[in-house]
C-alpha positions in Angstrom: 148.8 48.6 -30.3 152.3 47.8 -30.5 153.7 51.3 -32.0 151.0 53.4 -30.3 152.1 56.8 -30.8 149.5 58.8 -29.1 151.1 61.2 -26.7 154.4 61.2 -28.6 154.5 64.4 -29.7 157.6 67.0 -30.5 158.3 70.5 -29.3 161.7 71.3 -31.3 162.9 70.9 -34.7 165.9 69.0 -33.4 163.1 66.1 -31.6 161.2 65.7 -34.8 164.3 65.1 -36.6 165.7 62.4 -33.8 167.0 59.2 -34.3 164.2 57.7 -32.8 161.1 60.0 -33.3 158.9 56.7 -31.9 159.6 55.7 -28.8 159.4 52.0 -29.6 161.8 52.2 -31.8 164.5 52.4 -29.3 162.9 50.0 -27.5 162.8 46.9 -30.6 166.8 48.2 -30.3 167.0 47.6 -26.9 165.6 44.0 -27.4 167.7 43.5 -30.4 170.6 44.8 -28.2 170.1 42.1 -25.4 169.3 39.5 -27.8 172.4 40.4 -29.7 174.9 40.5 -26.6 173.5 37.9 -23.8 170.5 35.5 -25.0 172.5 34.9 -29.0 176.2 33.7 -27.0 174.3 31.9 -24.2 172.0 30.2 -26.3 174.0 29.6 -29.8 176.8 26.6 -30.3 180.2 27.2 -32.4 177.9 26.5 -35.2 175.5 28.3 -35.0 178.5 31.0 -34.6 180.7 29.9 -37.0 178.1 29.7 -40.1 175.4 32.4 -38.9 176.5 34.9 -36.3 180.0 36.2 -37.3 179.3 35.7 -40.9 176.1 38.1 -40.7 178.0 40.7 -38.8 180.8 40.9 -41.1 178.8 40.9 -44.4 176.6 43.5 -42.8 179.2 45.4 -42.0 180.9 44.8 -45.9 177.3 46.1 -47.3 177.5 49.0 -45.3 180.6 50.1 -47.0 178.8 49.6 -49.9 175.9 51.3 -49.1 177.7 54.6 -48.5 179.3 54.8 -51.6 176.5 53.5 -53.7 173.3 53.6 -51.6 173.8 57.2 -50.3 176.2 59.0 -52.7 175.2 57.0 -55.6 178.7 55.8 -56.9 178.5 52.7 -58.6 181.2 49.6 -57.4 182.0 46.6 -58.4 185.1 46.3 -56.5 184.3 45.6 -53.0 186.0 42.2 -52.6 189.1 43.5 -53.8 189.3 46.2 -51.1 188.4 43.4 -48.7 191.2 42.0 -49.4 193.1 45.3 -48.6 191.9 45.5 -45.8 193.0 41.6 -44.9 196.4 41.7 -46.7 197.3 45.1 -44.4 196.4 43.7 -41.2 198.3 40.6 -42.0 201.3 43.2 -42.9 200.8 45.2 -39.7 200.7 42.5 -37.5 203.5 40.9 -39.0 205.9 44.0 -39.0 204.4 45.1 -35.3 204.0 41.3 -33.8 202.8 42.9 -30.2 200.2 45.1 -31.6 196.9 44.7 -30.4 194.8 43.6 -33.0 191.7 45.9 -32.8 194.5 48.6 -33.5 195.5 46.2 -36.6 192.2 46.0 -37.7 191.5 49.9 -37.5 194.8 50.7 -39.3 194.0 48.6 -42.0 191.2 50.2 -43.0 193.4 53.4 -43.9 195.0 51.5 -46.4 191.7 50.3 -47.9 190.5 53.9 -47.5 193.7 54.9 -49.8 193.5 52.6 -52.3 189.6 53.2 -52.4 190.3 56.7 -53.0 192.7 56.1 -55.7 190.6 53.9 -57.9 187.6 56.6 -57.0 189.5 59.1 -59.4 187.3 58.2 -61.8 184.3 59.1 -60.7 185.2 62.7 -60.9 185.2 62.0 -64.9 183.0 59.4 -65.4 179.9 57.7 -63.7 177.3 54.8 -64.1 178.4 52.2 -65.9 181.7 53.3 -66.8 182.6 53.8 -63.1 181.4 50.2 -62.2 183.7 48.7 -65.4 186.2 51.0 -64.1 185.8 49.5 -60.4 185.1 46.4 -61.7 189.1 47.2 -63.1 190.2 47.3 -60.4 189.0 44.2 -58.8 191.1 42.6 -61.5 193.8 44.5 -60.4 194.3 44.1 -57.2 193.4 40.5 -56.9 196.5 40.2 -59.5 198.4 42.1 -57.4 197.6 39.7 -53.9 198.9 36.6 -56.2 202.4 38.1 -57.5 203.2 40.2 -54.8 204.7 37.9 -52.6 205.6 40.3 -50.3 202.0 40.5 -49.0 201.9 36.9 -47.8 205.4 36.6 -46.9 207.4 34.7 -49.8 204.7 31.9 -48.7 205.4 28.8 -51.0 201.3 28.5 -50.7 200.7 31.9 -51.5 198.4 32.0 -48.8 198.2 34.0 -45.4 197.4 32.3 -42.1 196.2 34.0 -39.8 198.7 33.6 -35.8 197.5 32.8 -32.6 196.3 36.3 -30.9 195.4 37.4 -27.5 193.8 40.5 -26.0 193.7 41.0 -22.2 194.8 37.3 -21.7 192.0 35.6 -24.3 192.4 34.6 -27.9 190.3 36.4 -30.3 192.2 35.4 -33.8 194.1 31.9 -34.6 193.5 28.0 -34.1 193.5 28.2 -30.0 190.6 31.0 -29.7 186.9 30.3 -29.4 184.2 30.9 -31.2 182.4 33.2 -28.2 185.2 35.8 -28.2 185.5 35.8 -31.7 181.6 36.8 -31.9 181.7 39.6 -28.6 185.2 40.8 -31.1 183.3 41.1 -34.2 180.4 42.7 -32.5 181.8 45.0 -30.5 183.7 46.5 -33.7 180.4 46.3 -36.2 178.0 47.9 -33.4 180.8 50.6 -33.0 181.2 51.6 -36.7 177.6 51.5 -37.5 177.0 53.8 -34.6 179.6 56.0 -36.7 178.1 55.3 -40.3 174.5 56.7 -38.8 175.8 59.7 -37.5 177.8 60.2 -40.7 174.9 59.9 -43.0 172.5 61.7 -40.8 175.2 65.1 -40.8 176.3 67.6 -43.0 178.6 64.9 -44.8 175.5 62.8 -45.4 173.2 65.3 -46.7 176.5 66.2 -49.5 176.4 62.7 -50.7 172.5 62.0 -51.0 172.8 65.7 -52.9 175.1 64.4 -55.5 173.6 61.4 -55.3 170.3 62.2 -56.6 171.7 65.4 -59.5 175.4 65.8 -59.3 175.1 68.7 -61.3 172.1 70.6 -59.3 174.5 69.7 -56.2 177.7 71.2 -57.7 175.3 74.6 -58.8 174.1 75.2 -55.0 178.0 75.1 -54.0 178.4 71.5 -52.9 182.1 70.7 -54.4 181.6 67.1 -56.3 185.1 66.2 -55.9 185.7 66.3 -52.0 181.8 64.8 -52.2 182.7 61.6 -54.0 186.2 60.8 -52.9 185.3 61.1 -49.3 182.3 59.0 -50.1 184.8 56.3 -51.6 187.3 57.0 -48.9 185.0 56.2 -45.7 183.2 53.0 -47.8 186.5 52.0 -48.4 187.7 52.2 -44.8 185.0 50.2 -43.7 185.0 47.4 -46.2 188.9 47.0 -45.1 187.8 47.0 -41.6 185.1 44.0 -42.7 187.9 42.1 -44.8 190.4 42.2 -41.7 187.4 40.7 -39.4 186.2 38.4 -42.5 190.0 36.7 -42.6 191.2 37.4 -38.7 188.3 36.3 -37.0 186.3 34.3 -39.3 187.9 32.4 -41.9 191.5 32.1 -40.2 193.1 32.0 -43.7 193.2 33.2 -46.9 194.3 33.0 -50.3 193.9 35.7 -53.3 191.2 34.0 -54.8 189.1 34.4 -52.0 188.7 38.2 -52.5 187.5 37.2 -56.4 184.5 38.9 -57.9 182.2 36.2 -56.4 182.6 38.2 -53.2 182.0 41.7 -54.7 179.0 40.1 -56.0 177.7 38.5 -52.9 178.1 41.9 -50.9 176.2 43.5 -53.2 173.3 41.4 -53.5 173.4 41.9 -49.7 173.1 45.8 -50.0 170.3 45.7 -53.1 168.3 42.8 -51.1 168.4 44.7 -47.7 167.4 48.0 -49.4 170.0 50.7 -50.7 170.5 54.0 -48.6 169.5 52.2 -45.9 171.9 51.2 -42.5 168.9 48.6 -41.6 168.6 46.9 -45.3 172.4 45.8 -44.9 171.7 43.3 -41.8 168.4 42.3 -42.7 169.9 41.3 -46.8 173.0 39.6 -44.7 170.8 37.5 -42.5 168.7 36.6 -45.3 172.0 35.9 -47.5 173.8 33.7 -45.0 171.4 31.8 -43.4 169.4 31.0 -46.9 172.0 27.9 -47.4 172.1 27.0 -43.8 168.3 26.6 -44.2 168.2 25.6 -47.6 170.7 22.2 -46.3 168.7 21.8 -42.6 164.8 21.7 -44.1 164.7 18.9 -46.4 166.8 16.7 -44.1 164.7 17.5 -41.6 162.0 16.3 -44.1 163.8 13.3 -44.9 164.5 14.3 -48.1 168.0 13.3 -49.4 169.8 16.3 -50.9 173.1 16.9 -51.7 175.5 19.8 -51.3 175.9 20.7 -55.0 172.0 20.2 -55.3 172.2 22.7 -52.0 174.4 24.9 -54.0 172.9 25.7 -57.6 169.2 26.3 -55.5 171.0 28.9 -53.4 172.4 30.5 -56.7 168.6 30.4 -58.2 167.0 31.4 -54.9 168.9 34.5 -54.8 168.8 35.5 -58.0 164.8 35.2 -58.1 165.2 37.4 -55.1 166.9 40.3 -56.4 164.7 40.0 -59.6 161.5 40.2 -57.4 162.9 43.1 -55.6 164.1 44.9 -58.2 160.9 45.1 -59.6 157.9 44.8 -56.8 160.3 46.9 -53.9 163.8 48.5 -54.9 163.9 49.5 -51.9 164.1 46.6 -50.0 163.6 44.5 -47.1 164.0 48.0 -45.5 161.4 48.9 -47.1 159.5 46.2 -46.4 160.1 46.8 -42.6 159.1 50.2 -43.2 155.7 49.4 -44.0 154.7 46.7 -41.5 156.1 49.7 -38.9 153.8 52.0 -40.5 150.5 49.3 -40.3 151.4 49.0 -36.8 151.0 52.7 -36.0 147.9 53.0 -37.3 146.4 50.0 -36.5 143.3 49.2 -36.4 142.6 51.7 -38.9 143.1 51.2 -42.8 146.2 52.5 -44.5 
């Protein structure tokens, strides 16, 4: 009843390849729009913001970078913490050499440097692929997380090593620092992840998309039919590197407020990836639904048993997230490796047929 689709029908090639080819799809968006900008800041507390809301946005947006390179042009990378950390480290640079800038400029900036240093550690990939490119990745996660501890030029000739993040304004409210608040911090990082998603979809639904699912699925068949494999995988690395940087300037600016190197270790390469395989690879949907799932697993994981009475503490809290996680991606891996997208996928397709059997 809900997904109806009875006088939905196309006349054109261009409707039946749509965005939307079911109307009520841009109608759960529309909810998920309002809910997203009104009823979430209205209703939520710093919180509920501060442990849920911005980190979900920002991981989503981390595994969508991911998901480009490895999800849609299949490019295997181990790396994406590091770049993160680009992306973080050049902002900080930027906004220390240009002190007035406006910090959505910072942030978008940033992301070139990611994009270059993405690109550079992509050469590989014209060689090499599979496991060798993710060792090589992997390499360079190594690297650069090296490079954020000795360079002390990145953070200033800090005696901590670490970069703090100033107090910064835009149109007379602070959005980074100790003085701004939790609201504008969320409308900030939403406003920049709803703007480069809308970018990644139309990306991956072009001429550029079509390239990387090509080599993606036979590099060699895609190379044969005139697709040229090197501008296909270094663009590939170069826009998944752009917006990874973008999510590691929003993950230190407007979330964490601080950083050091270690915080851009492998256990954050990891954690964005078990973001992109639980939410579903080649999918833009999979990456939110594997961050909300990823985030808000320890938040529930602390709130039920004390809600039960049951006495629990946070290392307890800690090795059941690891295990819970980790029987997740085994499950998926083998019952859907698709996904929660895919998951979502089949519920929508019960719906439309309903009451009939599938």
């Amino acid at each position: 009843m809900l997904y109806r689709t009875a006088g939905q029908f196309k006349t054109s090639y261009a409707a039946d390849h749509a965005l939307f080819p079911v109307r009520q799809d841009a109608w759960l968006l529309g909810v998920i729009m309002v809910l997203a900008w009104v009823v979430f800041p209205l209703a939520a507390s710093d919180f509920t913001f501060q442990a849920l809301l911005i980190p979900v946005l920002i991981y989503s947006l981390a595994a969508l970078g991911l998901n480009i390179l490895t999800g849609y042009a299949g490019q295997l990378s181990l790396g994406t913490g590091a770049f993160m950390g680009v992306g973080a480290y050049a902002c900080y640079k930027i906004m220390t050499i240009f002190p007035g800038l406006n910090l959505a400029v910072a942030i978008g900036l940033s992301g070139f440097f990611s994009a270059a240093v993405g690109v550079a550690f992509g050469l590989p990939s014209l060689r090499i692929k599979g496991f060798y490119l993710a060792i090589a990745t992997l390499a360079a996660q190594f690297f650069l997380v090296w490079l954020f501890e000795k360079w002390s030029w990145l953070y200033n000739d800090s005696a901590s090593g670490a970069i703090q993040v100033p107090n910064l304004s835009m149109f007379g409210l602070g959005v980074a620092g100790p003085t701004a608040t939790s609201i504008t911090q969320y409308y900030f990082v939403l406003a920049v992840v709803s703007l480069v998603t809308i970018a990644a979809i139309n990306i991956t639904r072009g001429r550029i998309g079509r390239m990387w699912k090509a080599v993606r699925d036979m590099d060699i068949a895609a190379e044969l039919v005139g697709i040229n494999l090197m501008k296909a995988k270094l663009s590939a690395f170069a826009v998944s590197s752009y917006i990874v940087g973008v999510a590691g300037a929003l993950f230190v600016f407007l979330w964490r407020g601080a950083a050091e190197p270690n915080l851009f270790d492998i256990p954050l390469s990891f954690r964005v990836l078990f973001i992109a395989i639980i939410g579903g690879l080649g999918s833009v949907l999979g990456n939110y639904l594997g961050a909300i799932l990823i985030v808000a697993l320890p938040v529930i994981l602390n709130i039920v048993p004390e809600a039960l009475g049951i006495p629990v503490s946070s290392s307890v809290v800690e090795h059941l997230n690891v295990m819970t996680i980790g029987g997740l991606i085994i499950m998926f891996l083998i019952v859907e490796p698709h996904g929660l997208a895919r998951f979502w996928a089949m519920i929508r397709e019960k719906m439309i047929i309903w009451p009939f059997p599938h």
